[in-house]
N, CA, C and O atoms as a MOPAC input file, in Angstrom:
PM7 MOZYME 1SCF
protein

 N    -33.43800 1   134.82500 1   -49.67700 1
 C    -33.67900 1   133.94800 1   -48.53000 1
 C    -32.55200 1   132.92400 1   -48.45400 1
 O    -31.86300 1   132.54800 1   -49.40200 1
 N    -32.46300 1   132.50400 1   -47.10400 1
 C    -31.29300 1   131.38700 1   -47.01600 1
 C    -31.61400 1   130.46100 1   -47.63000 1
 O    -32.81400 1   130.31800 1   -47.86400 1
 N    -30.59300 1   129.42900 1   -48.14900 1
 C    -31.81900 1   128.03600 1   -48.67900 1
 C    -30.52400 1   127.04800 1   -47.62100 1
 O    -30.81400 1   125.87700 1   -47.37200 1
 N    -29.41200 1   127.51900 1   -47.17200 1
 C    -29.07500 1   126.11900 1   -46.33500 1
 C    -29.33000 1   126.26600 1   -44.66800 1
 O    -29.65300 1   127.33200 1   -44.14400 1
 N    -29.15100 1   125.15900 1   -44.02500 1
 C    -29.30300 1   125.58800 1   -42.34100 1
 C    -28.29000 1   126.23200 1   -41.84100 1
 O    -28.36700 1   126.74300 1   -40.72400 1
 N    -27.26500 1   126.29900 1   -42.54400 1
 C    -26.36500 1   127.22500 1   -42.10100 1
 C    -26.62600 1   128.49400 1   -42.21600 1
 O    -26.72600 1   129.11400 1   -41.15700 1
 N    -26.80700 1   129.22500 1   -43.47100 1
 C    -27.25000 1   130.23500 1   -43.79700 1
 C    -28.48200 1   130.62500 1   -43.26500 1
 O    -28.66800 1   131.84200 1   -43.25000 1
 N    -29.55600 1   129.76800 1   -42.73700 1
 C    -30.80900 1   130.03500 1   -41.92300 1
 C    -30.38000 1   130.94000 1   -40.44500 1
 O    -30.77400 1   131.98100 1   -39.92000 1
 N    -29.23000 1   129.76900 1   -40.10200 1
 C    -29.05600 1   130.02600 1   -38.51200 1
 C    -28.11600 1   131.60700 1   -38.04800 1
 O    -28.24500 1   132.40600 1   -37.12000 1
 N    -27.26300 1   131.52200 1   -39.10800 1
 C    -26.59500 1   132.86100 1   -39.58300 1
 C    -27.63600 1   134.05600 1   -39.81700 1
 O    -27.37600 1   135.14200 1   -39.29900 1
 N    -28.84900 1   133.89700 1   -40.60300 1
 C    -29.53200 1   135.12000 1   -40.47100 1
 C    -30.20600 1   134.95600 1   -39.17800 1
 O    -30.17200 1   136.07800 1   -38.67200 1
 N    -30.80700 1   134.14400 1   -38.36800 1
 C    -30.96600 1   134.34400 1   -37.14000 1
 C    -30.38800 1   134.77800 1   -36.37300 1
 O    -30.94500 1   135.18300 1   -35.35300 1
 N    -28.91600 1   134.88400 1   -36.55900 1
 C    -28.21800 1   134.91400 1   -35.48900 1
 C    -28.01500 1   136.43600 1   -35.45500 1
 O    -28.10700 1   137.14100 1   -34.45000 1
 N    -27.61700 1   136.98800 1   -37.16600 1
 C    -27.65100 1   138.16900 1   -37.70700 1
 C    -29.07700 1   139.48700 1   -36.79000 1
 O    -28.82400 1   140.59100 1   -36.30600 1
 N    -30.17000 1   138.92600 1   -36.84600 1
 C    -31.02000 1   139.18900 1   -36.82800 1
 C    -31.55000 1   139.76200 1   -34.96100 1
 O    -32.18000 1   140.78000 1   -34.67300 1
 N    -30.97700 1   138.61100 1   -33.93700 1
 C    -30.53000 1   138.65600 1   -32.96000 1
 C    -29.64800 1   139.90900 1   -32.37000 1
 O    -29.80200 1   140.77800 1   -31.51100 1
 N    -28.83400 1   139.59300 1   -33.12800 1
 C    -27.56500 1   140.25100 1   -32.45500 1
 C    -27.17100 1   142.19200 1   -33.16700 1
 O    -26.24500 1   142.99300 1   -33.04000 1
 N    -28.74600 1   142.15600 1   -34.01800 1
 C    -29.24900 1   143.66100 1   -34.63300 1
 C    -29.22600 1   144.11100 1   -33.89000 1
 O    -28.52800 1   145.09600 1   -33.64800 1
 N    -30.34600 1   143.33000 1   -32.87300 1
 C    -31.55800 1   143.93000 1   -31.96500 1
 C    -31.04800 1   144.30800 1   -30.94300 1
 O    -31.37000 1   145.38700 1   -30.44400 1
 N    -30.08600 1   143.45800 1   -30.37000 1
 C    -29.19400 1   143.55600 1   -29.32900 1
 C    -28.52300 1   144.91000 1   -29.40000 1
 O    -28.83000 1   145.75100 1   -28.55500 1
 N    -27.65900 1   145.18500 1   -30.30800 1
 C    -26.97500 1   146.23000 1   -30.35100 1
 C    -27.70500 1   147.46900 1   -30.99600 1
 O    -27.06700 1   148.52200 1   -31.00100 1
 N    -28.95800 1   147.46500 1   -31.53400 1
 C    -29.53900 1   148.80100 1   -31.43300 1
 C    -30.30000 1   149.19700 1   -30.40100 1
 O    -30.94900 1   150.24200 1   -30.44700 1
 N    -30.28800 1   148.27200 1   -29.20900 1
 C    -30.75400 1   148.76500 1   -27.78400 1
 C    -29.53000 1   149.48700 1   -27.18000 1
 O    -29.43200 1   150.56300 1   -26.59200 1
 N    -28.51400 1   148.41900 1   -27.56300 1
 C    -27.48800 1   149.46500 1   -26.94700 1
 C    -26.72000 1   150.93700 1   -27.26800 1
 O    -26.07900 1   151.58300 1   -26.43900 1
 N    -26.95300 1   151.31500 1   -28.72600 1
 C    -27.01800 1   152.15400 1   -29.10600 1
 C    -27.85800 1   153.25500 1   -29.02900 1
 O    -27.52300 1   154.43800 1   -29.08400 1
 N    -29.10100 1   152.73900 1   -28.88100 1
 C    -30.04600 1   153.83100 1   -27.84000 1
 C    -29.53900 1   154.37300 1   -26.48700 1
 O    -29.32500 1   155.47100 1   -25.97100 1
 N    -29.44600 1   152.96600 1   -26.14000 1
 C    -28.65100 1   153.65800 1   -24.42500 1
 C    -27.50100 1   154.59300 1   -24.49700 1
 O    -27.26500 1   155.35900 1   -23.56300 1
 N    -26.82900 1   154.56100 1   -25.49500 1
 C    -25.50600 1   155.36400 1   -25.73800 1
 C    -26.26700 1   156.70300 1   -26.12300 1
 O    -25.59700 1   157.62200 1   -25.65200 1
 N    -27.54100 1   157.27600 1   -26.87100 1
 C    -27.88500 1   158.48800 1   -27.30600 1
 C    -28.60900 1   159.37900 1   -26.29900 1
 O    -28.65000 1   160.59900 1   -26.13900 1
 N    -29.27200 1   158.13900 1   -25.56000 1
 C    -29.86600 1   158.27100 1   -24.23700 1
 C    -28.69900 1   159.05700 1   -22.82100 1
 O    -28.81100 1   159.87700 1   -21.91100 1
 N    -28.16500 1   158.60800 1   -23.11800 1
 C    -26.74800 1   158.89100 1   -22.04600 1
 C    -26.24300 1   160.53200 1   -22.55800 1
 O    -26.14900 1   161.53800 1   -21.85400 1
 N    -25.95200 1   160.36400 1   -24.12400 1
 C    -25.89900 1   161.74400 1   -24.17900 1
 C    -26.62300 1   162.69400 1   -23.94300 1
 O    -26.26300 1   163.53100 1   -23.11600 1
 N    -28.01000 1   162.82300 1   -24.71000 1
 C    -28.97800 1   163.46800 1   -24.53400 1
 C    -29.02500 1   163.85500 1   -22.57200 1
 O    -28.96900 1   165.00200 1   -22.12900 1
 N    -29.12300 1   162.76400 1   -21.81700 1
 C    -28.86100 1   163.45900 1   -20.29600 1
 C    -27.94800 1   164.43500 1   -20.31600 1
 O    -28.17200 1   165.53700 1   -19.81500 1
 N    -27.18800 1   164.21900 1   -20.71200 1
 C    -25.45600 1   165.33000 1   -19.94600 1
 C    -26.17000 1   166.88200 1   -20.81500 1
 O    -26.41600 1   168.02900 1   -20.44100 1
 N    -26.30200 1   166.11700 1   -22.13100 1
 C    -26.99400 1   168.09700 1   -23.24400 1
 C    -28.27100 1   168.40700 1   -22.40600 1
 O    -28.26900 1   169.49800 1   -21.83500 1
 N    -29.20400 1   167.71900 1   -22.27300 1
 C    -30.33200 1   168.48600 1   -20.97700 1
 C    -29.83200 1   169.07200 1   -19.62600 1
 O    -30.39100 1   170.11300 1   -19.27700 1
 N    -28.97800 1   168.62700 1   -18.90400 1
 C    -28.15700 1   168.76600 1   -17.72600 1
 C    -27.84300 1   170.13300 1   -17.92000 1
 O    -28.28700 1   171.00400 1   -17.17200 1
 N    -26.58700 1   170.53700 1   -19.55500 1
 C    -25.94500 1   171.26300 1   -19.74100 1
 C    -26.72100 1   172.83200 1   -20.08600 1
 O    -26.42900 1   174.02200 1   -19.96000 1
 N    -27.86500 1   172.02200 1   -20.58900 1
 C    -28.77400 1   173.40900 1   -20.86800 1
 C    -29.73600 1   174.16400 1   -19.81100 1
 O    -30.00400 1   175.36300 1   -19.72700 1
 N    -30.15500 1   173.10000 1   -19.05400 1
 C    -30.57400 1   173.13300 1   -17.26800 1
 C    -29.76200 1   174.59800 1   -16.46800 1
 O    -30.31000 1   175.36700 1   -15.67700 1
 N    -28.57500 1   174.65300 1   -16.88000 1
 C    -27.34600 1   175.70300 1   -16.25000 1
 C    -27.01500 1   174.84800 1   -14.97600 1
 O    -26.05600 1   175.58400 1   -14.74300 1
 N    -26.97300 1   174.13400 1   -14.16400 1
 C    -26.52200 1   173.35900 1   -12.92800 1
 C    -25.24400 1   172.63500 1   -13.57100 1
 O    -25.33200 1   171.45800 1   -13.92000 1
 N    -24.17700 1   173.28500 1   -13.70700 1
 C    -22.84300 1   172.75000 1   -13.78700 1
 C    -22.58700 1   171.27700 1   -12.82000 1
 O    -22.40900 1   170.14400 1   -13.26600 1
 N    -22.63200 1   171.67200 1   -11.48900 1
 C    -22.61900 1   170.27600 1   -10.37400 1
 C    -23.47000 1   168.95200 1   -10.75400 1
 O    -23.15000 1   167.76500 1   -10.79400 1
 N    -24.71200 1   169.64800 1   -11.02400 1
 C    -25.33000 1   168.46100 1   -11.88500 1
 C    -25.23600 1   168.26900 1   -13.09500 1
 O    -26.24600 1   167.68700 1   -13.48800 1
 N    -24.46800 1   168.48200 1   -13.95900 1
 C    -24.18000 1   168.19700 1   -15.39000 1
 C    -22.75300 1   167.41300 1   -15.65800 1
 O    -22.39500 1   166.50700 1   -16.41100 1
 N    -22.01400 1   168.37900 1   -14.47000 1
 C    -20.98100 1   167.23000 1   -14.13700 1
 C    -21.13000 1   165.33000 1   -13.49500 1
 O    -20.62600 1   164.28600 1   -13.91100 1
 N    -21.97200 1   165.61300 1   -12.45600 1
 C    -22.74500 1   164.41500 1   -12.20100 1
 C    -23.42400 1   163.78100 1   -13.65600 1
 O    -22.52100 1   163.24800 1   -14.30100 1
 N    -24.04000 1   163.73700 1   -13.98000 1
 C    -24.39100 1   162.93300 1   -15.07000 1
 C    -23.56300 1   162.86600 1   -15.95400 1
 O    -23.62200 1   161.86700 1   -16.67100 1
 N    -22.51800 1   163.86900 1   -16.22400 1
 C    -21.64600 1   163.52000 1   -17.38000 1
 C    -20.55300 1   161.92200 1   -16.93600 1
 O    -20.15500 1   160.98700 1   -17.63000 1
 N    -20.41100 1   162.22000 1   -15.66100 1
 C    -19.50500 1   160.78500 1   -14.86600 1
 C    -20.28500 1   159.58000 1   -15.58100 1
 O    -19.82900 1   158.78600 1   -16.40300 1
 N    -21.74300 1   159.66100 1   -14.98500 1
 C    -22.35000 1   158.08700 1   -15.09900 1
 C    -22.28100 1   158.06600 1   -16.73700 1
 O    -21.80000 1   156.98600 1   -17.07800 1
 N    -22.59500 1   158.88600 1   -17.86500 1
 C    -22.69400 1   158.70700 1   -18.90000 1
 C    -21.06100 1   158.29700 1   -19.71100 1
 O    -20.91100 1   157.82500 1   -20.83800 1
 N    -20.22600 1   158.58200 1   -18.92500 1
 C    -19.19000 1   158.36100 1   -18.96800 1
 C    -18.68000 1   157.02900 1   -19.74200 1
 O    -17.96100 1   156.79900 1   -20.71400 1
 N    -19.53300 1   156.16500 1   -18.67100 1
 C    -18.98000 1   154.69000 1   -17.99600 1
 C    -20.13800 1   154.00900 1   -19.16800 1
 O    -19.79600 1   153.04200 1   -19.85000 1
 N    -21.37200 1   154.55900 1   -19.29400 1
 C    -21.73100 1   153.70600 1   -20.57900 1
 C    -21.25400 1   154.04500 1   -21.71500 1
 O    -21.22700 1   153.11800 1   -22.52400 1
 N    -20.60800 1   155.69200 1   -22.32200 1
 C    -19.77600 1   155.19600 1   -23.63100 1
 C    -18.79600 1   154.79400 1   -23.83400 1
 O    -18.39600 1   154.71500 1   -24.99600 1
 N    -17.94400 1   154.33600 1   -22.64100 1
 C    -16.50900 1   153.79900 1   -22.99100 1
 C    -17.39800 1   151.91800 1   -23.08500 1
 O    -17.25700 1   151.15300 1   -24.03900 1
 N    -18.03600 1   151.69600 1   -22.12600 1
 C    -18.69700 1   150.03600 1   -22.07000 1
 C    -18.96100 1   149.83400 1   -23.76900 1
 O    -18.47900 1   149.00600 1   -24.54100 1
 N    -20.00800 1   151.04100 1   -24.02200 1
 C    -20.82800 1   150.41400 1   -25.71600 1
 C    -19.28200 1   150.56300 1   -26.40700 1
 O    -19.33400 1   150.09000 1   -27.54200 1
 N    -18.00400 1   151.03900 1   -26.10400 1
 C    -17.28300 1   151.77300 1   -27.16700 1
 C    -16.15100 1   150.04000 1   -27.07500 1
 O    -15.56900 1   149.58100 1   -28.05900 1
 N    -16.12300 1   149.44500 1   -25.75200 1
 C    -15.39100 1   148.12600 1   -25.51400 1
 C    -16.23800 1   147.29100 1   -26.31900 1
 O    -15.68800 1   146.31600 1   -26.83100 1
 N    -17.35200 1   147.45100 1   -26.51800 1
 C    -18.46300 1   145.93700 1   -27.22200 1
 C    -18.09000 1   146.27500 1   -28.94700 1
 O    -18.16300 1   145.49200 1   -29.89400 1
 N    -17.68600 1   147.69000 1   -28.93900 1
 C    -17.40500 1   147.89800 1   -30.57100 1
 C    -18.91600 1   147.85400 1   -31.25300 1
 O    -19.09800 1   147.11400 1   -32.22000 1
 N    -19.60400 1   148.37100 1   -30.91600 1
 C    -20.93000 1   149.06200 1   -31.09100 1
 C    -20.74200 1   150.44400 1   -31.49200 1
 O    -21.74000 1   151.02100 1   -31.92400 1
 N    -19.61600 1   151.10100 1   -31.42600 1
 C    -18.98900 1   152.41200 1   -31.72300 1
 C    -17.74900 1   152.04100 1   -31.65100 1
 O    -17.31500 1   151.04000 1   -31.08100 1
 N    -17.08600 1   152.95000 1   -32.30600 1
 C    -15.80600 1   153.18600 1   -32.74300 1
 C    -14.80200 1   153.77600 1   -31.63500 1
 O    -14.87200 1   154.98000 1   -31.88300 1
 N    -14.07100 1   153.66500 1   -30.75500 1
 C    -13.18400 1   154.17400 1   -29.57200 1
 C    -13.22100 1   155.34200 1   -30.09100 1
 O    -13.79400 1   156.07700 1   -29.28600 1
 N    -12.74000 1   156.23000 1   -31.53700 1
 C    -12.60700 1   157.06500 1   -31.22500 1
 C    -13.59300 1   158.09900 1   -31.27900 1
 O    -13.35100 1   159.28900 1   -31.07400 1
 N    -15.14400 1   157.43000 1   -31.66900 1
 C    -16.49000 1   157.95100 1   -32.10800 1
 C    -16.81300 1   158.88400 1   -30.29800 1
 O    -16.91500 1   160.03300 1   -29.86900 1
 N    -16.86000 1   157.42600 1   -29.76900 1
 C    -16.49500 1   157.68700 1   -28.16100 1
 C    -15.76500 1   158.63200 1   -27.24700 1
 O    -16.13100 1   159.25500 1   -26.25000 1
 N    -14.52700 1   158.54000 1   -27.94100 1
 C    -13.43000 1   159.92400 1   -26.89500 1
 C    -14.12300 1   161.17900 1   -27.43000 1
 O    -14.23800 1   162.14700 1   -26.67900 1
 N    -14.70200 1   161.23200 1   -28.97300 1
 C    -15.03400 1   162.55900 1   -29.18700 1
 C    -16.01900 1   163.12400 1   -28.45600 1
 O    -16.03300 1   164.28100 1   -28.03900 1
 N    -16.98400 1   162.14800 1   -28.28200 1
 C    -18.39500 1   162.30100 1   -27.64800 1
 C    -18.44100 1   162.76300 1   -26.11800 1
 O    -19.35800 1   163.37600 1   -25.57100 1
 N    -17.00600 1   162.23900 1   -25.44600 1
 C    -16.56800 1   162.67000 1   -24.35400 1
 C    -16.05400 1   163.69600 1   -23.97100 1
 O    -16.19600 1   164.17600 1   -22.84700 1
 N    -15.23400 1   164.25600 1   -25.09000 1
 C    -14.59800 1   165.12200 1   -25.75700 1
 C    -15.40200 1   167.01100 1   -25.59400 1
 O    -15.06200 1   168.11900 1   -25.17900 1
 N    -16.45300 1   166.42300 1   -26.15700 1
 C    -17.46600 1   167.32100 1   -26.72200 1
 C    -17.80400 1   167.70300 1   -25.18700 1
 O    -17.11700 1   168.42100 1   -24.46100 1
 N    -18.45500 1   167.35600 1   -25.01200 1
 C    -19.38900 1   166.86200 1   -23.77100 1
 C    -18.43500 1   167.52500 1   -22.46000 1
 O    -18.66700 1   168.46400 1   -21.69800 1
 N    -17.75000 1   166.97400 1   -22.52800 1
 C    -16.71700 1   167.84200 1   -21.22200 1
 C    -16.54500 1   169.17200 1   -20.92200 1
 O    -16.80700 1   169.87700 1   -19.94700 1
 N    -15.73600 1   169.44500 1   -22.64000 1
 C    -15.83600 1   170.59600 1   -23.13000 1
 C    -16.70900 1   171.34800 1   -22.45900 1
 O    -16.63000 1   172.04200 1   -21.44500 1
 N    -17.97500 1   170.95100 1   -23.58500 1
 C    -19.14900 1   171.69200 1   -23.00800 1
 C    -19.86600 1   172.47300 1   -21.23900 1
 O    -20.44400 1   173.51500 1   -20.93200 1
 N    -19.43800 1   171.37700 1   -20.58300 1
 C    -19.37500 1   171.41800 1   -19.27500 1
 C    -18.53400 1   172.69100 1   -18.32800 1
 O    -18.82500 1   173.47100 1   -17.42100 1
 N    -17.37300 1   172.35900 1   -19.13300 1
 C    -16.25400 1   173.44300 1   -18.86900 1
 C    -16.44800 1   175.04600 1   -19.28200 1
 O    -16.04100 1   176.07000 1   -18.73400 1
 N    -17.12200 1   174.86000 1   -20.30100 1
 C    -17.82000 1   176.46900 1   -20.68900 1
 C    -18.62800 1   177.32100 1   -20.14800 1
 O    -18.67500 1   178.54700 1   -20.24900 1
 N    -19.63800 1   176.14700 1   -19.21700 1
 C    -20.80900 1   176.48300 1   -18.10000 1
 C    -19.89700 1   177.69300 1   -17.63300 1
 O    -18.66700 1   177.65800 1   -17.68000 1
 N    -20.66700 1   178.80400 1   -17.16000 1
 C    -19.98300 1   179.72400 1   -16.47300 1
 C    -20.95800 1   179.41500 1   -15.19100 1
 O    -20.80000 1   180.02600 1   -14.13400 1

């Protein structure tokens, strides 16, 4: 346990800013998981569509450094790929 107010306010702050970023990290698995349902759906047009919007939230979580830039390009990476295989 903390014993100074500094160290109090630090695990609060710690504690805060968990919570914060494992919402946003949901939203980032959430985002994928759309484009892999999309992709398995077979609707290329719509898999492409959702792959755009999912796009724009892993480069956002990947700017907050909630992930790693290059955790991100792979995930994009993948994902595109994938898209591109749709026959």
């Amino acid at each position: 346990m903390a014993n100074t107010a500094q160290a109090r306010k630090r695990a609060r702050q710690a504690d805060n800013q968990n919570a914060h970023n494992s919402g946003l990290r949901s939203e980032l698995r959430t985002a994928i998981k759309k484009v892999i349902k999309a992709i398995k759906e077979g609707d290329k047009t719509a898999a492409q569509a959702v792959y755009q919007a999912s796009v724009s939230t892993v480069d956002s979580i990947a700017d907050k450094k909630i992930i790693h830039k290059n955790k991100a390009a792979r995930h994009k990476s993948r994902l595109s790929a994938a898209i591109k295989a749709m026959a």
